[in-house]
Backbone as CSV, one residue per row, in Angstrom:
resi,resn,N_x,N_y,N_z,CA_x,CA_y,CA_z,C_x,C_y,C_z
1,UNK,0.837,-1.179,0.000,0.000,0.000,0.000,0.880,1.240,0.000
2,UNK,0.105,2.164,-0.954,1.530,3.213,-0.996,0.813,4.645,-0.450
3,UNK,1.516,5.483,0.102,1.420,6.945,1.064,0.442,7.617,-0.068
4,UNK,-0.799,7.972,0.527,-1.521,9.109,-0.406,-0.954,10.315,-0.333
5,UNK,-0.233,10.998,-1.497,-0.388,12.554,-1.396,-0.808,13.050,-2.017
6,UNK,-1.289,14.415,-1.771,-2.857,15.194,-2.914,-1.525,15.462,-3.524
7,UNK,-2.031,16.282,-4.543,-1.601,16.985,-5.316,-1.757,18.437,-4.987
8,UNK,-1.610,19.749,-5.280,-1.667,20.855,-5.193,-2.661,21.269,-6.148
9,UNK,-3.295,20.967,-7.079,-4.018,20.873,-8.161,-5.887,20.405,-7.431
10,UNK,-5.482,19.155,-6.559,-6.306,18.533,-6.402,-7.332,19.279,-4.499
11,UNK,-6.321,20.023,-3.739,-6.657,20.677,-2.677,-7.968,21.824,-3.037
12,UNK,-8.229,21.426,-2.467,-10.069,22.649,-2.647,-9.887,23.234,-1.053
13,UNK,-9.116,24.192,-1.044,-9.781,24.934,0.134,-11.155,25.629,0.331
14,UNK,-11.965,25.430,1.848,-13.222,25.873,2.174,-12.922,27.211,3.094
15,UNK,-13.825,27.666,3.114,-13.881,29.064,3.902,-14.818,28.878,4.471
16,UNK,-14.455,29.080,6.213,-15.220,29.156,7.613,-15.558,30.017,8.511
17,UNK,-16.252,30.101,9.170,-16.550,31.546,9.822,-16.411,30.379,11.454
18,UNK,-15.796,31.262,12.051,-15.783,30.888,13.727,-15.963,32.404,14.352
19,UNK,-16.886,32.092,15.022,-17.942,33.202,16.108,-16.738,33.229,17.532
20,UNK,-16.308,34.089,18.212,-15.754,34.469,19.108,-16.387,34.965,20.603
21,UNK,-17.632,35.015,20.027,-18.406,35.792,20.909,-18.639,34.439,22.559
22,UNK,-18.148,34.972,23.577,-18.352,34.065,25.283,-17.320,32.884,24.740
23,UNK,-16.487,32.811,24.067,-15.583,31.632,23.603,-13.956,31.998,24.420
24,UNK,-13.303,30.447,24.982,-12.280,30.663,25.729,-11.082,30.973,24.419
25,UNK,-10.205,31.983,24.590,-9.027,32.589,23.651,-8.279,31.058,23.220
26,UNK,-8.319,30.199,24.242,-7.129,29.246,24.215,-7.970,28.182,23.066
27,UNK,-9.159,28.018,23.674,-10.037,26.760,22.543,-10.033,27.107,21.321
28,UNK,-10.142,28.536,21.173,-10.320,28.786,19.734,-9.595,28.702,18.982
29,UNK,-8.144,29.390,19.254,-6.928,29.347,19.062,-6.773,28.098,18.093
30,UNK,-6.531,27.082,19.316,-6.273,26.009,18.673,-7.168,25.364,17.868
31,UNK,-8.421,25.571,17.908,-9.135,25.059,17.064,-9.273,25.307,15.463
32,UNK,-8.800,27.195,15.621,-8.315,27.532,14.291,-6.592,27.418,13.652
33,UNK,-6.113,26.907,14.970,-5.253,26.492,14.334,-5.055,25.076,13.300
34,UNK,-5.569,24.357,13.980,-6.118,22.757,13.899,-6.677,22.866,11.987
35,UNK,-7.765,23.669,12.118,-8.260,23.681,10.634,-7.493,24.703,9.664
36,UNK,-6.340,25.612,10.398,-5.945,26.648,9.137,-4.587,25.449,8.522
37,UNK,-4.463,24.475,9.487,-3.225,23.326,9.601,-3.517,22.274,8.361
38,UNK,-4.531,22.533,8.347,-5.391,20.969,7.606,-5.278,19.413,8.362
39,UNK,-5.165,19.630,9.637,-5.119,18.604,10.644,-6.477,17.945,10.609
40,UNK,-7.527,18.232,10.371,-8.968,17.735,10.303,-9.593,17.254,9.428
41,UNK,-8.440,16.949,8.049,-8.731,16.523,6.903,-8.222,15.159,6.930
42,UNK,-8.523,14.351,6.099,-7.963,12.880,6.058,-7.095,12.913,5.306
43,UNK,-6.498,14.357,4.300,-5.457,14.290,3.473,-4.721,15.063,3.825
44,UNK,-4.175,15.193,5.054,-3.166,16.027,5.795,-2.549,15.454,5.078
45,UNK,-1.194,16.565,5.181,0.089,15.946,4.796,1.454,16.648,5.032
46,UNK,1.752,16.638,6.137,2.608,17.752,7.010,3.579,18.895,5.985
47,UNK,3.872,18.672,5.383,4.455,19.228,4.293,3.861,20.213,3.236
48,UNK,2.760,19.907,3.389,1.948,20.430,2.171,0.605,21.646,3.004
49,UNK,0.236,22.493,2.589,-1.061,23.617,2.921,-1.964,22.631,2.526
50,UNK,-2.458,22.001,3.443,-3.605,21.529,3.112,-4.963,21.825,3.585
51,UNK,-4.698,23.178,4.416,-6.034,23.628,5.477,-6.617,24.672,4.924
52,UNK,-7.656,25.021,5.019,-8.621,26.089,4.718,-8.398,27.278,5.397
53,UNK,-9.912,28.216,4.826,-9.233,29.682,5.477,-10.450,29.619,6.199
54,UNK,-9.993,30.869,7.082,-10.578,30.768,8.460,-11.076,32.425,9.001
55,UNK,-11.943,32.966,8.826,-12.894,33.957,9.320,-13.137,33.963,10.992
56,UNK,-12.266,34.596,11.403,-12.395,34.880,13.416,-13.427,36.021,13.348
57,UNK,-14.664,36.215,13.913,-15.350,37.381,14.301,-16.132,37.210,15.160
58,UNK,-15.734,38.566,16.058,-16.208,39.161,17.520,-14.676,39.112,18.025
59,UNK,-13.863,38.988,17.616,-12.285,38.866,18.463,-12.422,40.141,19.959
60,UNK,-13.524,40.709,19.692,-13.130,41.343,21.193,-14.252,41.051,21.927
61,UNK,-15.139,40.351,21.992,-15.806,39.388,22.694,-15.338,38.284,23.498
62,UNK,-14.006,37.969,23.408,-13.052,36.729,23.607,-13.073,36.336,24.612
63,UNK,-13.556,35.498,25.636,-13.016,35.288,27.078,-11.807,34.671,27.605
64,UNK,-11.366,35.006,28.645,-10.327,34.150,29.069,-10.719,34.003,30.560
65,UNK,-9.587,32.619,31.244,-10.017,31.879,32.480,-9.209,32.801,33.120
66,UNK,-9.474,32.420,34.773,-8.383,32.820,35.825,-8.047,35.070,36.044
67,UNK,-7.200,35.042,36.177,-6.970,36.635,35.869,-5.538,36.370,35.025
68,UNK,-5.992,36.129,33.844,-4.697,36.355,32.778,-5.220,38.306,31.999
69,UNK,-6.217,38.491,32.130,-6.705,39.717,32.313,-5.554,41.409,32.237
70,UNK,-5.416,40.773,33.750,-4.071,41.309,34.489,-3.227,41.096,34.389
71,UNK,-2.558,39.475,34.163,-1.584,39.613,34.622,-0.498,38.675,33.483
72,UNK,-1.236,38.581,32.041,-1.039,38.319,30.727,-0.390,39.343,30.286
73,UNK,0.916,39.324,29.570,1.506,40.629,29.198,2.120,40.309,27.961
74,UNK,2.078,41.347,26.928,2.708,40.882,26.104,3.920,41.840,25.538
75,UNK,4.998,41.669,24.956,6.322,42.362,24.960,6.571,42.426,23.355
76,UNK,7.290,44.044,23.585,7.316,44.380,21.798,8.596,45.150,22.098
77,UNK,9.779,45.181,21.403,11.061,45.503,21.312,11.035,45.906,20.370
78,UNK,11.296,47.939,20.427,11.304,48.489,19.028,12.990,48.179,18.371
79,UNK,13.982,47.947,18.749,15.260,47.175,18.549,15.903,48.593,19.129
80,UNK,15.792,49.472,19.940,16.358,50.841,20.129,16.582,50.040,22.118
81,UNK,17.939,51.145,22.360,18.232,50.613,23.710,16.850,51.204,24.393
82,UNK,16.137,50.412,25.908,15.172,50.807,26.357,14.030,51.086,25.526
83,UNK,13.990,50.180,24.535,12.712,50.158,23.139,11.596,49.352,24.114
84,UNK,11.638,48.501,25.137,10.814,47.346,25.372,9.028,48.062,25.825
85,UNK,8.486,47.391,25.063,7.030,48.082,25.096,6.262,46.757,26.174
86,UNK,5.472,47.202,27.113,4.880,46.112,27.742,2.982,46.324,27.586
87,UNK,2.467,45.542,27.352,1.148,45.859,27.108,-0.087,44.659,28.048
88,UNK,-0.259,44.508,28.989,-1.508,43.719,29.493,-2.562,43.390,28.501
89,UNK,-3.130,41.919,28.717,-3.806,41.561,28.011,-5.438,42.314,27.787
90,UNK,-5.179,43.218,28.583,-6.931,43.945,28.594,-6.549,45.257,28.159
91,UNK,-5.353,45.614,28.467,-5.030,47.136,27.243,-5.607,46.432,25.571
92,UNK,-4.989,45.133,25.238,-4.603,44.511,24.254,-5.565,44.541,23.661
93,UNK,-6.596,43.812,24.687,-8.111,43.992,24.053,-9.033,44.783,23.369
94,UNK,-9.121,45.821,24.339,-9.348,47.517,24.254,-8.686,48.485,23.300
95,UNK,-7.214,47.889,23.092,-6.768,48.466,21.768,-6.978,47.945,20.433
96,UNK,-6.453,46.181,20.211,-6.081,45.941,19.009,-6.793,44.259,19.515
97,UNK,-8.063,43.923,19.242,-8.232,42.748,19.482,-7.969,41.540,18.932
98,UNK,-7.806,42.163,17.667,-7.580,41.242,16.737,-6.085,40.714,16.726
99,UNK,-5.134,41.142,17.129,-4.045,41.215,17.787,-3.493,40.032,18.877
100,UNK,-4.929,40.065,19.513,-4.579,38.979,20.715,-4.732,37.517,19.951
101,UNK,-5.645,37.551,18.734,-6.294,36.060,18.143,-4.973,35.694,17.643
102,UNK,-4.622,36.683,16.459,-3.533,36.261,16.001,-1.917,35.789,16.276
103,UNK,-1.842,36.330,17.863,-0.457,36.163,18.089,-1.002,34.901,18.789
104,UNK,-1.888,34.421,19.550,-2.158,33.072,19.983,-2.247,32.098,18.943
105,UNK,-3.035,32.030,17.690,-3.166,31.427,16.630,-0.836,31.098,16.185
106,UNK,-0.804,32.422,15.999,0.925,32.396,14.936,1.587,31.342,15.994
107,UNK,1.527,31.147,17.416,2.522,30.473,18.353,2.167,29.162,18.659
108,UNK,0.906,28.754,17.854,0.590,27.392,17.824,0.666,26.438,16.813
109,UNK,1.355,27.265,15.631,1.334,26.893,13.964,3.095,26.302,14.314
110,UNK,3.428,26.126,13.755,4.747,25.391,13.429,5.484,26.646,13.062
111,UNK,7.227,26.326,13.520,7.847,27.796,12.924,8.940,27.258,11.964
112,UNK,7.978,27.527,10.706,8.908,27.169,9.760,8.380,27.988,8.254
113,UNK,8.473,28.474,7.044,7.984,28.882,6.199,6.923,28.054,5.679
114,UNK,6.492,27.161,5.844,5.038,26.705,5.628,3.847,27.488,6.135
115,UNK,4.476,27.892,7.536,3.303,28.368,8.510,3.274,30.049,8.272
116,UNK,4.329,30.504,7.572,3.702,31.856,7.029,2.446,31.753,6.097
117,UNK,2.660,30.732,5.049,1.810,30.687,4.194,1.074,30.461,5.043
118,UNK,0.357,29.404,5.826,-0.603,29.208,6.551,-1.299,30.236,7.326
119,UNK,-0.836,31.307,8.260,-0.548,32.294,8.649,-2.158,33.500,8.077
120,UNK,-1.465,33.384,6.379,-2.236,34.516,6.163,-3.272,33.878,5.171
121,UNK,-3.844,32.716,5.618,-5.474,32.395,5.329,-6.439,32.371,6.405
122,UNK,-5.658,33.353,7.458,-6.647,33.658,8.880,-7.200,34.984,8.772
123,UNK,-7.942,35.346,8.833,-8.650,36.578,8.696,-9.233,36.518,10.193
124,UNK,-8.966,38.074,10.615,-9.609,38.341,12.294,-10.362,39.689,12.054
125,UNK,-11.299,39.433,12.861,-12.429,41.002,12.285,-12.893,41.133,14.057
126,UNK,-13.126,42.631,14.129,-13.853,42.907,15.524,-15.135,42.708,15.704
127,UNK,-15.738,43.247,14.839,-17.653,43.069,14.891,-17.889,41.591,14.369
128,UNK,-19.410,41.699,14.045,-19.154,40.659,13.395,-19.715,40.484,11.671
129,UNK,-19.442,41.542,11.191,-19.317,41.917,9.759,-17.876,41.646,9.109
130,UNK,-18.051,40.834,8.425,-16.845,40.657,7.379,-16.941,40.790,5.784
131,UNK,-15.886,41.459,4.996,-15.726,41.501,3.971,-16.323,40.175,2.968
132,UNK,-16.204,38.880,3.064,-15.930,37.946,2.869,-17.135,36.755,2.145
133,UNK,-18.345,37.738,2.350,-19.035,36.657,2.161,-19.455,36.234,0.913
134,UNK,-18.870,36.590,-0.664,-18.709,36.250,-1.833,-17.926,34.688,-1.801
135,UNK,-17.171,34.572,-0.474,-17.107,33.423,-0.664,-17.879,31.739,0.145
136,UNK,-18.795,32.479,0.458,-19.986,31.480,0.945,-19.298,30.715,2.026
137,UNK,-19.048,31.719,3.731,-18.275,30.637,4.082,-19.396,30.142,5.314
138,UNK,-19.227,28.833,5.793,-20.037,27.758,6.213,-19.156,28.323,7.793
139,UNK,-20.494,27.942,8.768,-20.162,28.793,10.166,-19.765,26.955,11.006
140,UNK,-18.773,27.354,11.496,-17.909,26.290,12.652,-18.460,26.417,14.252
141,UNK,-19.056,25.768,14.638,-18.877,25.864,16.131,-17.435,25.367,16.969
142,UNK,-16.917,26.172,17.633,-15.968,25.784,18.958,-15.891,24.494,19.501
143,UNK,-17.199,24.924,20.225,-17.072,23.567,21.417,-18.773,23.532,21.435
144,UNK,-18.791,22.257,21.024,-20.278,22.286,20.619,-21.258,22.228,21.615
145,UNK,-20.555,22.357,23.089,-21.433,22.396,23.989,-21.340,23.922,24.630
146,UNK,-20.905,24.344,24.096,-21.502,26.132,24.160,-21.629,26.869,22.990
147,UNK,-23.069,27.452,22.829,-23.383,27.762,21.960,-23.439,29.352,21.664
């Protein structure tokens, strides 16, 4: 029996919408990571883009457990001496929400030039209006026991 691999020809990417709204940052994360990966397909193939694109909206609806709130920080080095920028995860929110999806999503992808490409078939929106819907995308639940 010999190793199936698609072809590049033969990959049909789908376009998904995942709702953010009362959803934990960490489930989603990975869950859009999982499908921007093509991990949920039967023709994964570690090597190859085999995952779909992926529509995040409400990103500032997002919940998180515990007080990571407070005490979640995230660090930006403009490369200048004393450049180091520190930002809490609820400035983060309040400023750039879309911000928080994506740097959780980028640190769960693999770090290698595959996962750039992968990277930018994530689309993150604040409301929940998106550009997008010429391409008919089919809505994902999280965790199917919260709705």
């Amino acid at each position: 029996m010999k190793t199936f691999l698609p072809k590049a020809s033969e990959i049909q990417p789908r376009w998904v919408v995942i709702d953010c709204q009362d959803q934990i940052l960490g489930k989603v994360a990975a869950r859009v990571a999982t499908i921007l990966r093509g991990k949920d397909k039967p023709t994964f193939t570690p090597h190859m883009d085999t995952g779909d694109h992926v529509i995040v909206i409400n990103a500032e609806k997002i919940a998180v457990t515990g007080s990571k709130l407070s005490q979640k920080f995230y660090y930006n080095h403009s490369g200048y001496k004393g450049g180091m920028h520190k930002e809490s995860l609820k400035e983060m929110l309040a400023s750039h929400p879309e911000r928080v999806m994506e740097h959780a999503v980028k640190c769960m992808l693999p770090k290698n030039k595959l996962a750039d490409r992968i990277f930018h078939k994530m689309h993150v929106y604040k409301g929940a209006e998106h550009p997008h819907t010429a391409q008919k995308p089919e809505p994902i639940a999280v965790d199917p026991r919260r709705k």
